[in-house]
Every structure is written in structure tokens, then in C-alpha cells.
C-alpha positions in Angstrom: 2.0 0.2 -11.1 2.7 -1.9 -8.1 0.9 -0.6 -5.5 2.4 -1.2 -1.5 1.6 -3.7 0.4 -2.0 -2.1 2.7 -0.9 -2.5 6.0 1.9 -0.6 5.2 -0.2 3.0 3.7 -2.8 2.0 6.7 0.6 2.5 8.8 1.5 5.7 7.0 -2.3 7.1 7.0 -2.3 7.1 10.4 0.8 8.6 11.6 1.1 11.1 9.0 -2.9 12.1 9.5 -1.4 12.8 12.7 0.6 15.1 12.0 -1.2 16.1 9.7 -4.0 17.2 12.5 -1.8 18.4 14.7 -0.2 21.2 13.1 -3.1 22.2 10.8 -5.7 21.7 13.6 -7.3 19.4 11.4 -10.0 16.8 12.0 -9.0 13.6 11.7 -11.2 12.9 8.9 -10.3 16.1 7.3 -6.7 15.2 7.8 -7.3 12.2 6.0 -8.7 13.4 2.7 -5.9 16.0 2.8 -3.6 13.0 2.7 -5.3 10.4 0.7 -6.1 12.6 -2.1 -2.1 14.4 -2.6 0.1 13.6 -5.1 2.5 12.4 -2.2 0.2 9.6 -1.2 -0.2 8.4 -4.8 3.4 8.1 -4.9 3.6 6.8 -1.7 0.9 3.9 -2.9 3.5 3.2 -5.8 6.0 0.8 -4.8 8.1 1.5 -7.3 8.5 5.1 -6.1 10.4 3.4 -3.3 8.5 5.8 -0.5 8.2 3.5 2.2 11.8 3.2 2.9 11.3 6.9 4.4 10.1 7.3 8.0 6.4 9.2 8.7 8.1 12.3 9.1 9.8 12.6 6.0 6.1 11.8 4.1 4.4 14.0 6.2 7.2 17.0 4.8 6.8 15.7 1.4 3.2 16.0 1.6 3.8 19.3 3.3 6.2 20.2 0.2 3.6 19.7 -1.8 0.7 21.8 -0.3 3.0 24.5 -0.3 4.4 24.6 -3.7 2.1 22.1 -5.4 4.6 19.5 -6.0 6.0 16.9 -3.6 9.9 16.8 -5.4 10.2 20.0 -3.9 10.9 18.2 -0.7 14.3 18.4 0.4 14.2 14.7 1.2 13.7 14.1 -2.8 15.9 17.5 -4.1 18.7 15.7 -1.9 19.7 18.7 0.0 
């Protein structure tokens, strides 16, 4: 695996944490873990998953996706719809 470039997932970590926080009413810090440990950021750490050409919104729904149904290709911005 060829992981992103860091200053890119610091970039994503942040904004998405974010949002993250402020529509669970998260902590920052418990915002964070949320993020860092889904499936959605390990993809998003992948550079070969190609996840960085999507804006912070669309990760934050993919991670969203994910704690939902349990799986971040249930996102529409992966099903394509």
C-alpha cells in the first residue's frame, strides 16, 4: 500500500473531525478516534484508493456511510448514484 502524502490526511482529519463534532456533538478528540480508527480513513490513507481527489464532505458521508451500515461503499459517492 502506498499510503498519502501526511499533510494531506492531517488536512482531511481536521475538516472532517469537524464535521464530525458538529453533528454528533462530539469532542474533538472523540471525533478524532471515530475517524482515525473507520474503515473510510484506512482507505482514505491508501493512495491507491484514489480518496483524496474527493472534497471533505464527501469523506465525512463516506465515513458517515459507514457508521450507519458498517461499510463505507455504501456511500453514494462510491455506489455512483
Amino acid at each position: 500500500m502506498k499510503r498519502l502524502d501526511p499533510d494531506i490526511i492531517d488536512y482531511y482529519n481536521v475538516e472532517v473531525v469537524k464535521m464530525i463534532a458538529d453533528k454528533y456533538g462530539y469532542s474533538f478528540m472523540n471525533a478524532l478516534r471515530e475517524f482515525v480508527s473507520s474503515r473510510t480513513h484506512e482507505m482514505l490513507e491508501d493512495h491507491e484508493c484514489g480518496l483524496f481527489s474527493y472534497g471533505a464532505g464527501a469523506i465525512f458521508e463516506l465515513w458517515e456511510a459507514e457508521k450507519i451500515t458498517g461499510s463505507p461503499c455504501n456511500s453514494i459517492y462510491i455506489r455512483g448514484e
